[in-house]
LUMLUM-763370 format. One record per residue: x, y, z of N, C-alpha, C in turn. Coordinates in steps of 0.02 Angstrom, whole numbers. Layout:
<nodes>
X:Y:Z:X:Y:Z:X:Y:Z .
...
</nodes>
This chain:
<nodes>
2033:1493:-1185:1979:1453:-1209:1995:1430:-1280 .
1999:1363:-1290:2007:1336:-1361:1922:1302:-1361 .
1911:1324:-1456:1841:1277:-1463:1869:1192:-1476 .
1820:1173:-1483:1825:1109:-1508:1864:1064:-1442 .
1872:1009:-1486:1913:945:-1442:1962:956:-1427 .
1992:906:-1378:2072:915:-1366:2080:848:-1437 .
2171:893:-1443:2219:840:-1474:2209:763:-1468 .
2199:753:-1421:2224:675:-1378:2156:654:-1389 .
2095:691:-1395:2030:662:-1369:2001:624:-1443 .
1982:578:-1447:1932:532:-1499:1899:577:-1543 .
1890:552:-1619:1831:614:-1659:1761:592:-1619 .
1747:535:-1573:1686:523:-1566:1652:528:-1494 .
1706:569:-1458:1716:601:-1396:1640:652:-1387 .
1618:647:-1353:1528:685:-1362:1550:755:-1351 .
1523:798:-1349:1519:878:-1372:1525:898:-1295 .
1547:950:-1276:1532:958:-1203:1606:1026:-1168 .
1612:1007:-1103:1666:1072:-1087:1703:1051:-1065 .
1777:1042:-1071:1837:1013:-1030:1855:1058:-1002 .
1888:1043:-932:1896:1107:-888:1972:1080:-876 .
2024:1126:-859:2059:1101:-823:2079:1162:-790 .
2099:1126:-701:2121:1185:-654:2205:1190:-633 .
2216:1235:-651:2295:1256:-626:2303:1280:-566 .
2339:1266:-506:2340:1318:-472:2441:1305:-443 .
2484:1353:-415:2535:1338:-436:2561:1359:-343 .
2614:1347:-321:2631:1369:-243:2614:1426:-237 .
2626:1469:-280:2639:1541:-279:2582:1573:-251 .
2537:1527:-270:2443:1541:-261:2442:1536:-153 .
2454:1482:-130:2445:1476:-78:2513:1394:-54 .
2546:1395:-11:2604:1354:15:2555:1295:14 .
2502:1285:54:2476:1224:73:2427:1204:29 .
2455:1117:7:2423:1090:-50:2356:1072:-11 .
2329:1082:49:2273:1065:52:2208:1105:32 .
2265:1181:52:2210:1239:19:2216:1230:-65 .
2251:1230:-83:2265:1238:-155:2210:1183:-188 .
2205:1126:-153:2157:1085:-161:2088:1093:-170 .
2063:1143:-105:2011:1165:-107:1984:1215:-141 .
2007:1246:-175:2039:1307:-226:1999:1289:-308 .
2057:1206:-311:2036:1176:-360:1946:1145:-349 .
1937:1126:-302:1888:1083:-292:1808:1154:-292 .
1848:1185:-265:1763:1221:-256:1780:1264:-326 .
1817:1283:-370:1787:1311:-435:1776:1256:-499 .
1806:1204:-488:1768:1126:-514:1693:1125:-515 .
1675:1135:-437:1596:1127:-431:1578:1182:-453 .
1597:1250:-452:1560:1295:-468:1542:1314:-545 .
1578:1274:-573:1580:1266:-632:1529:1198:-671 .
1537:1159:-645:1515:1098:-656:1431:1116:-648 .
1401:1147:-586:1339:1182:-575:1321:1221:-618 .
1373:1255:-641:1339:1318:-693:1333:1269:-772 .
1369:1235:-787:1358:1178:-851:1284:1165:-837 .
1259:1150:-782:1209:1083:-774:1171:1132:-797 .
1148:1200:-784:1099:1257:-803:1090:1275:-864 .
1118:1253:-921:1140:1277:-964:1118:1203:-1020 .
1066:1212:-1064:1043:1155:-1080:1088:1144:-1145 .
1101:1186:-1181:1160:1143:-1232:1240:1186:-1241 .
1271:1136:-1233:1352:1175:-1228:1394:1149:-1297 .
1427:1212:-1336:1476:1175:-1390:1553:1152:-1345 .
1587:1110:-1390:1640:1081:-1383:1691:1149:-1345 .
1726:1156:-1285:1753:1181:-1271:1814:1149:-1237 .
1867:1192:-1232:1922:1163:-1179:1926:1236:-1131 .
1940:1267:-1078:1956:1291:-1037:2005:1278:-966 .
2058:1317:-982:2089:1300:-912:2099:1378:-876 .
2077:1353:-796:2050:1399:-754:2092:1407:-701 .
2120:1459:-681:2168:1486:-621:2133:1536:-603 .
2141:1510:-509:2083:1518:-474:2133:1572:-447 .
2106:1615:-422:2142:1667:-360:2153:1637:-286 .
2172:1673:-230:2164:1628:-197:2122:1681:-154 .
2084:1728:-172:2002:1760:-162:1966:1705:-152 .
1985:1628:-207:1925:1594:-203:1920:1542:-150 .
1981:1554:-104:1952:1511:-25:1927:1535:20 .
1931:1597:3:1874:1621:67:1799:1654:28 .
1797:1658:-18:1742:1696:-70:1675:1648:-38 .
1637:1672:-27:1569:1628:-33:1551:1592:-99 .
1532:1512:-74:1517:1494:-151:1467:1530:-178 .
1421:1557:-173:1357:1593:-207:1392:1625:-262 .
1450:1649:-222:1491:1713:-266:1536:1669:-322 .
1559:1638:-314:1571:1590:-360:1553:1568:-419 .
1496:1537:-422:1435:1490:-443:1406:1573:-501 .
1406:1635:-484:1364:1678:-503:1432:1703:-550 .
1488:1679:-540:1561:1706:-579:1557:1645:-636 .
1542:1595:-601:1546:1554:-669:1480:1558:-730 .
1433:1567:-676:1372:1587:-744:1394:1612:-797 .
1442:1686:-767:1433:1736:-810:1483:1692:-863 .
1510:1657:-829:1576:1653:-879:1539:1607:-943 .
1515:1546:-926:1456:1517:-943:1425:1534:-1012 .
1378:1589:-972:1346:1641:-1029:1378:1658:-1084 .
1441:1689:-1064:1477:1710:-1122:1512:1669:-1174 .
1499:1597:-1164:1528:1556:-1207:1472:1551:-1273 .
</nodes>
């Protein structure tokens, strides 16, 4: 977790959370799962922002297990809160 802006990003870039997701072969062979991997802790994340009425400038990049293709999203969504919270 870095605070503030990225390097690259504008001083007039609005305040908020950049996410980015890694996930690498090693995680799972098929880029379709790996896809989905990325895609459902995107949303689960993106949901837990919306709950959360003011957020400082963050960057985060997130490597998912690959627990998180079969995990129920509930279980998810309640991992990112926490994570959330703790910012």
């Amino acid at each position: 977790m870095l605070r503030g802006l990225s390097r690259t990003m504008p001083e007039t870039a609005p305040a908020g959370l950049y996410i980015g997701v890694l996930t690498s072969t090693k995680l799972h062979k098929s880029a379709v799962k790996r896809n989905r991997m990325r895609r459902r802790c995107r949303e689960a994340m993106r949901l837990a922002v919306l709950s959360k009425e003011k957020m400082p400038s963050v960057q985060l990049l997130l490597l998912p297990r690959s627990s998180s293709l079969s995990a129920p999203f509930d279980e998810l969504l309640a991992d990112a809160g926490h994570l959330i919270a703790s910012l």
